[in-house]
C-alpha positions in Angstrom: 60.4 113.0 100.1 62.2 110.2 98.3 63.2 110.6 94.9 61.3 108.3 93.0 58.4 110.2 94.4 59.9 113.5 93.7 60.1 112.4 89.9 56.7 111.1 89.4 55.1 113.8 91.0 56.5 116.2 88.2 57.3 113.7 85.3 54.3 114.6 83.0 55.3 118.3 83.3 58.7 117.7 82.3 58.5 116.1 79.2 55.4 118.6 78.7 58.6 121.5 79.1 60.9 119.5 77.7 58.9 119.1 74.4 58.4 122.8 74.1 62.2 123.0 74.5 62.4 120.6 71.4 59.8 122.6 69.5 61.6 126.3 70.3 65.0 125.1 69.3 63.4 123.5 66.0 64.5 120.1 67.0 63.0 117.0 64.9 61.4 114.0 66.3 61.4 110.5 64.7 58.0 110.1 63.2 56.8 107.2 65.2 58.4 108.2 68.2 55.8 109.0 70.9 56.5 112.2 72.2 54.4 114.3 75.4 52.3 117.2 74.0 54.9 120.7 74.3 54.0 122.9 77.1 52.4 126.1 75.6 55.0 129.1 75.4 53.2 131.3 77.4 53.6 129.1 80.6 57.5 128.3 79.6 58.7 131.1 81.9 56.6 130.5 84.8 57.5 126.7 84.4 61.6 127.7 84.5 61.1 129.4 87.4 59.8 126.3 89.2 62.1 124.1 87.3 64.8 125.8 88.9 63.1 125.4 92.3 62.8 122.1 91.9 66.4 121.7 91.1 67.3 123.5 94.0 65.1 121.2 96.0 67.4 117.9 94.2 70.7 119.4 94.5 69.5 120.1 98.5 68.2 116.4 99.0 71.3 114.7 97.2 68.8 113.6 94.8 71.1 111.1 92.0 73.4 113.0 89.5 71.7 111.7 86.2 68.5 113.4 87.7 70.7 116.4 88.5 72.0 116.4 85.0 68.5 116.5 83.8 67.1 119.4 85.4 70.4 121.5 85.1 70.2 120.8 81.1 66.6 121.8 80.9 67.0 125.1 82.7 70.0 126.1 80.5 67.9 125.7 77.7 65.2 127.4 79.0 67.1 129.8 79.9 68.6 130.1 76.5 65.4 130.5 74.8 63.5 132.6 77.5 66.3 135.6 77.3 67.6 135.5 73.6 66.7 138.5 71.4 63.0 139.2 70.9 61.2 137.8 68.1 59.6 140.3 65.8 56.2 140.8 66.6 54.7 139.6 63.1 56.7 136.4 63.3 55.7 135.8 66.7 52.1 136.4 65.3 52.7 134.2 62.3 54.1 130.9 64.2 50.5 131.6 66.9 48.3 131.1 63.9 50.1 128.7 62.2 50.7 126.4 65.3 49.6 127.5 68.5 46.2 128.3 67.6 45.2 125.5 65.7 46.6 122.9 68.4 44.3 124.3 70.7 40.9 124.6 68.7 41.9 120.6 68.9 42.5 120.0 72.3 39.0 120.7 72.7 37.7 119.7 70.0 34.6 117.9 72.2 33.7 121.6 73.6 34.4 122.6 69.4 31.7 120.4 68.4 29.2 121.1 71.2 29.6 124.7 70.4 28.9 123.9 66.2 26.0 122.6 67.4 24.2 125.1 69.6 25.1 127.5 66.2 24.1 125.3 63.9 21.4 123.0 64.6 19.4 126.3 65.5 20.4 127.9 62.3 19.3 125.0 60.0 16.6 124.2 62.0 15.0 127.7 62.3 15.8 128.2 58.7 14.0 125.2 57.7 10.8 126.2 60.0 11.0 130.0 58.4 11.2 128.4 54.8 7.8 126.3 55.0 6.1 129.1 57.1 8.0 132.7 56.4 5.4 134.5 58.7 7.7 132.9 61.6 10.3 135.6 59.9 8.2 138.0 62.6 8.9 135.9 66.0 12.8 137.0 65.4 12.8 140.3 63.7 10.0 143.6 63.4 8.0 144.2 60.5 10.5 147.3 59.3 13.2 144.9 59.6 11.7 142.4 57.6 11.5 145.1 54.3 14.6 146.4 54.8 15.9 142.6 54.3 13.7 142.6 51.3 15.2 145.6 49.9 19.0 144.8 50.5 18.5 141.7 48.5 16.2 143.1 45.8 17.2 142.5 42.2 18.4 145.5 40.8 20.4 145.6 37.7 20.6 149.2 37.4 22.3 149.4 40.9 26.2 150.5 41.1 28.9 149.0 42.7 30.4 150.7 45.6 33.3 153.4 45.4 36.3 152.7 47.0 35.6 155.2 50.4 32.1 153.5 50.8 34.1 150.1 50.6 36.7 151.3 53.2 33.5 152.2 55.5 31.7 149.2 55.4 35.4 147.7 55.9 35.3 150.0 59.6 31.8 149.0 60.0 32.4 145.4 59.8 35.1 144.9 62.0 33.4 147.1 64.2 30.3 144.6 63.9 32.0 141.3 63.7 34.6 141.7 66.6 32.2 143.1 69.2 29.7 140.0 68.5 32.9 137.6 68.9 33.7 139.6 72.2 30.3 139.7 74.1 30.4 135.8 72.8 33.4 135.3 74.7 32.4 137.4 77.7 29.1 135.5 78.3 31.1 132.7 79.8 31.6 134.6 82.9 27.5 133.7 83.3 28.6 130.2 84.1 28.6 130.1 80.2 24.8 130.2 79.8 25.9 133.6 78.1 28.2 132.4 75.2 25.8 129.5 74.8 23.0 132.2 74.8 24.9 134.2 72.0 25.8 130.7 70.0 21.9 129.8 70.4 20.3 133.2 68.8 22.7 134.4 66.4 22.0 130.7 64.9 18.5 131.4 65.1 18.8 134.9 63.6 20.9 133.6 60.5 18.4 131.1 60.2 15.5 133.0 60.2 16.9 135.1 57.7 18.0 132.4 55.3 15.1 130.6 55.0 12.9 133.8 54.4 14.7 135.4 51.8 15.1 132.2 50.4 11.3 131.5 50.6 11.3 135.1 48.5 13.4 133.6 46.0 15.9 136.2 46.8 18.6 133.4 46.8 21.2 134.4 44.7 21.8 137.8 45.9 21.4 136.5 49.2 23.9 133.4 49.0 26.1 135.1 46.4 27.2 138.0 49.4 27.4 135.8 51.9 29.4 132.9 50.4 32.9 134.2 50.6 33.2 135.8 53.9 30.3 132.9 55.8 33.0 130.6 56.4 35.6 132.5 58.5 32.8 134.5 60.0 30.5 131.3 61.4 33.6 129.5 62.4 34.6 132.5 64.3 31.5 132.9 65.9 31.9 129.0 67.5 35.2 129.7 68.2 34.6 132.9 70.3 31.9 131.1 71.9 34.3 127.6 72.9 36.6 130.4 74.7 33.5 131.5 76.6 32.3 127.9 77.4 35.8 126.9 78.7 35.3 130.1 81.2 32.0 128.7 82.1 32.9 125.6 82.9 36.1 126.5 84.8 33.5 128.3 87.1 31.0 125.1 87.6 34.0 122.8 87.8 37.0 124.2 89.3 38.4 120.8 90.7 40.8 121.6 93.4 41.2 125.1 92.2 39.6 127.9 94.1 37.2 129.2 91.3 38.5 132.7 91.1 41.9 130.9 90.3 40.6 128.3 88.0 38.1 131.2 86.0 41.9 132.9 85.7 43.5 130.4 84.1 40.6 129.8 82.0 40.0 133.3 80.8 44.0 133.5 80.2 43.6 130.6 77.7 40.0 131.8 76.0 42.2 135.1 75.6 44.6 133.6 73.3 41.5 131.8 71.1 40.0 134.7 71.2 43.3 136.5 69.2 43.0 133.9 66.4 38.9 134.4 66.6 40.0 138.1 65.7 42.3 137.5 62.9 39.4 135.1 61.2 36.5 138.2 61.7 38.8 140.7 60.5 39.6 138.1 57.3 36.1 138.1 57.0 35.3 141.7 57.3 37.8 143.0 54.9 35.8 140.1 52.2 32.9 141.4 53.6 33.6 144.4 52.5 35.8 144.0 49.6 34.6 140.8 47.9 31.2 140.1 48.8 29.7 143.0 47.8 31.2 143.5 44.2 28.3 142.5 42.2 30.3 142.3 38.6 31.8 138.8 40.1 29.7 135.8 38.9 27.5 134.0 40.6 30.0 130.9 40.0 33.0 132.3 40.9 31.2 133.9 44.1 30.2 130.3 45.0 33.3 128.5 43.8 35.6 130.9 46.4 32.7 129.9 49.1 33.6 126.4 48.8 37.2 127.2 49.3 36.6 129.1 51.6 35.3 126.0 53.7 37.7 123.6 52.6 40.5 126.4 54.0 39.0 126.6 57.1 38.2 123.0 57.9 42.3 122.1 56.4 43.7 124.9 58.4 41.7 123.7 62.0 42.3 120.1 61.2 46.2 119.8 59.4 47.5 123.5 60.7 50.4 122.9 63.5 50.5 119.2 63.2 54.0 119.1 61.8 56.4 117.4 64.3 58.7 119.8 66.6 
């Protein structure tokens, strides 16, 4: 193979590594300089490995020294960054929920949407249906079901806070709760992802059922007042879990020239690392779950005002998180 071949055949993945080189070693880009989206760290040691291959595969052909010079340079500094010291663990945590994370709710930010709207347009259409007719309450959940709900969001003024221990319990309980939902989410999408969009469609349907009968009881500020500071982190999370499952589903329907046991791989390797940021939001959640939502000496107002924040966090963090230049 000729050179000029050689070097569009592997260009794009070169200035991907190359920009991930830039980012590691903190290096600055102009701000209107157009620069290839950085390959993501935990493909930079399998992409040394065949950098140095294909420099090899130069240096055997006589390929031209500035080429050469190129590929040497890169795998030096790949090689720099790939064996210096270890990063502590809660940095390395840190910069993947600051950056890493974020960057890739937006690269698919299409499959983001499509997933917010088998949640959603259930849950506010469901809720809507159970508001005008609450006796659709019973197509979703059993008549004991129904009073408990009625009970657990009863007005009672002489009712007591939670101790501390019961707190810490319902903190166990919740992560307990919220985690394994987000993981049989994700895990549906080895069902061609008809089982995350399964899990997306009647969890939306659940929480919509519910809203609109308790808010058809007028139960709507002890209802809305618990679940307005932990609703944000924990909705989003669901989605979330459920684009990781989608992406697995679709690698199996649409492998390309990947055999589909290979492409569900590489799939499931990347839903693994949304799933790690889906974690950190349901534990967030649970601990305000727990901790927050409950306390019922906290206004109504200021229950409502950290709600809102809540959702203006969220939808900064997704949108602004990462986008800094390397």
């Amino acid at each position: 193979m000729k050179q000029r071949p050689f070097e569009d055949r592997h260009a794009a993945r070169w200035q991907a590594f190359a920009a991930q080189l830039d980012r590691l070693e903190g290096q600055r880009t102009l701000k209107n300089t157009p620069t290839a989206t950085p390959l993501p760290v935990a493909e930079m040691p399998a992409a040394y490995r065949q950098l140095c291959q294909q420099l090899a595969i130069a240096r055997r052909r006589r390929y031209s020294g500035s080429l050469l010079t190129r590929l040497n340079q890169w795998s030096l500094r790949a090689y720099q960054q790939i064996y210096r010291a270890p990063q502590r663990r809660w940095q390395a945590a840190l910069d993947f929920l600051g950056t890493d994370f974020p960057r890739r709710v937006r690269a698919d930010a299409g499959l983001f949407w499509l997933c917010a709207a088998l949640f959603y347009l259930p849950l506010l259409g469901m809720g809507w249906a159970v508001y005008q007719a609450p006796e659709l309450i019973y197509s979703l959940l059993p008549p004991d079901a129904v009073a408990d709900l009625e009970m657990m969001y009863a007005p009672d003024p002489m009712a007591d806070d939670r101790d501390a221990a019961s707190d810490l319990a319902m903190f166990g309980y919740y992560i307990h709760n919220n985690i394994g939902l987000g993981f049989r989410t994700f895990a549906g999408g080895v069902l061609f992802g008809i089982g995350s969009a399964f899990m997306l469609l009647f969890n939306g349907l659940f929480i919509g059922a519910v809203s609109g009968y308790l808010t058809a009881q007028g139960l709507t500020e002890t209802f809305y007042t618990f679940i307005a500071g932990h609703g944000p982190f924990e909705l989003t999370g669901i989605i979330l879990a459920g684009m990781a499952g989608l992406k697995m589903g679709w690698a199996l329907l649409a492998p390309g020239r990947l055999r589909r046991m290979e492409a569900l791989r590489q799939a499931a390797s990347g839903g693994v690392r949304l799933i790690l940021g889906v974690v950190a939001l349901l534990l967030l959640a649970a601990f305000i779950e727990a901790f927050w939502s409950s306390n019922r000496a906290i206004p109504a107002d200021i229950k409502y005002a950290v709600g809102v924040a809540g959702w203006l966090l969220i939808i900064l963090y997704l949108t602004r998180a990462g986008r800094r230049g390397a």
